[in-house]
N, C-alpha and C positions, 0 to 999 in steps of 0.2 A: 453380587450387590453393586450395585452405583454408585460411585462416588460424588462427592458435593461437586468437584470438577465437570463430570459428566454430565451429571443433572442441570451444572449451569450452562456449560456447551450443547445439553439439547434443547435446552427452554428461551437459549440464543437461536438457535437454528428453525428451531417454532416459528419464533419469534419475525426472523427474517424471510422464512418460505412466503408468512402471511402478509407481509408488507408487497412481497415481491409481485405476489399475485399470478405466479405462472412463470415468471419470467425467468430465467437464467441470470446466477449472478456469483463471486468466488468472495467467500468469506475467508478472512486473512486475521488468525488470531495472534495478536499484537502479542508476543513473548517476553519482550523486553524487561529483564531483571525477574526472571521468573525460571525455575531451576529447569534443567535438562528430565530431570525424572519427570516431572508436572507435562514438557513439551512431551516427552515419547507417549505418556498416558491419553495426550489428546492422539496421537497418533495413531495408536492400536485401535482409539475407538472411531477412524475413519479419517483423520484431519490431517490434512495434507500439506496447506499452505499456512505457513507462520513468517510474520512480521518481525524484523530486528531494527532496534535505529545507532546499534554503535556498530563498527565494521568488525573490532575486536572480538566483541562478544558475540556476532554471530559467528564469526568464523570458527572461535573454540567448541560454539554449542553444535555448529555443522558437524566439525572433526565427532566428535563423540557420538554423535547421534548417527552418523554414518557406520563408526563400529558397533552400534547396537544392533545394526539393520535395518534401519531407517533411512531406505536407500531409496522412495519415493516421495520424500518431501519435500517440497519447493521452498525456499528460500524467499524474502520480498524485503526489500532495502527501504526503510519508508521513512528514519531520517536524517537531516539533514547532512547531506556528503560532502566532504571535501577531495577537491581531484588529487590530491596526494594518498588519497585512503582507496582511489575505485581498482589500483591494481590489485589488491588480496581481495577483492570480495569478484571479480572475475572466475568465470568456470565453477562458482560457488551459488550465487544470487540468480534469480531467472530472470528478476524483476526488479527494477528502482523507480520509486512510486513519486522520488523530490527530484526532478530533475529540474535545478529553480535558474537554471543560464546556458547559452549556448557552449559555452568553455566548458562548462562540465562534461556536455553529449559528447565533444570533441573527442575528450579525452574516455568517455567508454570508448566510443567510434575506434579509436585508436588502439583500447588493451582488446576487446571483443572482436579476436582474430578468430579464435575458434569453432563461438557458437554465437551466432545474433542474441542483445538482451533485451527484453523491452523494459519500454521506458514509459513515463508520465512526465508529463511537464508539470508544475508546482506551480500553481498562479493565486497571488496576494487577494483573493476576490473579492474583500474587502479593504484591501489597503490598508492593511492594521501594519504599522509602522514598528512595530516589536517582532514582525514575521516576514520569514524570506517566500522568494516567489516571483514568478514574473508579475507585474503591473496588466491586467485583462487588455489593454489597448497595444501590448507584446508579444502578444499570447498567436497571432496567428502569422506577423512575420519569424517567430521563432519557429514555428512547428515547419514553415516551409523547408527555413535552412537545416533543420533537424533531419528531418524526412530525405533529404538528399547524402546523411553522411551513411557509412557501408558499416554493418554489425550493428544495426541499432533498429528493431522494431516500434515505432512509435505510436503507443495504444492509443492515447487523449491525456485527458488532464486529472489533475489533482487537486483537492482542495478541503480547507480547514477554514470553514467558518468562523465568527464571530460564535459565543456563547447564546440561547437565546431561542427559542420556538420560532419566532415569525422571522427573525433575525435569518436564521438556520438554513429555513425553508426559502427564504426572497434568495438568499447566497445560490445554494443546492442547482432553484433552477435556473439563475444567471450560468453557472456555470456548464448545464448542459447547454445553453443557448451559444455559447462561448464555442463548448465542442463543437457545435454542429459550425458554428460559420470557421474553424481551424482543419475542417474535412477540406478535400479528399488529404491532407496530410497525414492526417489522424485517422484513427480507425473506428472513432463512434461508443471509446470506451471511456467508464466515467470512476475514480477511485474517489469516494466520498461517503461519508460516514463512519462515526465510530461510537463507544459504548452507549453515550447518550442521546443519540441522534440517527442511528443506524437506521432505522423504520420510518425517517422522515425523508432519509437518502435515499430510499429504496424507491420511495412512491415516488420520489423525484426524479429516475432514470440511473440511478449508484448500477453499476455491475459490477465494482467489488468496494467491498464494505471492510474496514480494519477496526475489528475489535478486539477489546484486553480487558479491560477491570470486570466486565461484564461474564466474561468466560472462566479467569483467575480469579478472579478479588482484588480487593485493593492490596497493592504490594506494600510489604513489610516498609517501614521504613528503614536506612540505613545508619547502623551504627554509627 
């Protein structure tokens, strides 16, 4: 029998094939504050790639879901970092989706001796002053100096709209226009969209999409 989890991780995944239209694209289900049993249940039923935004709690939820057997799931760092926190999630994370200033790349560049990670740049595409990120007009001398340092794939960008339908969508394909004039740096990849907005990311060129409440539920609140 299926559970509510499953039923809403397939009616997610519906959801996003038909927005995509054919296209290839990596759905990242946002975990954060959501138990270890809930992530390995998406696991068994195919789901590979999950979102963490504290360095602590994924690293715990990694350790455990490693001794479960959960020896094929990728990891995806998606918020905000501080460089004092990017050496424990090394050899851990495949992927950090806020890379919001050069200092930060630096210092993966520096811990990612062993295996290349890729990265995203985080850019403010609306200049919402409550939100970190590069400013769009930083966005393509950053990727050049990024792109020159060693242990650092640099996919494209990131981005988190303003709230909003039309709002959503003007952002969505500012930022793939953004990607494209930050190429050849970048590699043409776009991380935008999440629970409420995912199917407008999609049509807008998203190749990977980060969702949570949509696949969980809304999380409990805490004590």
């Amino acid at each position: 029998m299926t559970s509510e989890l499953g039923e809403r991780y397939n009616a997610v995944l519906a959801r996003a094939k038909a927005a995509a239209s054919g296209r290839v694209f990596s759905l990242i289900a946002v975990s954060k504050g959501q138990s270890v049993d809930q992530i390995e249940q998406l696991y068994r039923l195919g789901q590979r790639d999950f979102g963490e935004n504290y360095a602590q709690e994924l690293t715990e939820k990694a350790r455990e879901l490693s001794l479960r057997g959960c020896t094929e799931l990728r990891w995806h760092f998606i918020g905000h970092l501080q460089t004092n926190k990017v050496k424990s999630l090394i050899g851990i994370v495949t992927t950090v989706h806020s890379v919001d200033s050069l200092r930060l790349a630096e210092e993966i560049s520096k811990r990612a001796s062993l295996a290349p990670v890729s990265i995203f740049l985080e850019v403010n595409i609306d200049l919402e002053p409550s939100k970190s990120g590069l400013a769009p007009l930083e966005s393509r001398a950053t990727a050049e100096a990024v792109s020159r340092l060693l242990g650092i794939e640099l996919q494209g960008l990131m981005g988190i709209p303003e709230p909003g339908t039309d709002q959503g969508t003007r952002a969505f394909e500012a930022l793939k226009v953004l990607e494209l004039e930050c190429q050849p740096y970048t590699r043409g990849s776009l991380s935008m969209g999440m629970s409420g907005d995912f199917e407008q990311a999609l049509a807008a060129g998203a190749t990977h999409i980060r969702v949570g409440t949509s696949i969980f539920g809304a999380r409990q609140p805490k004590a």
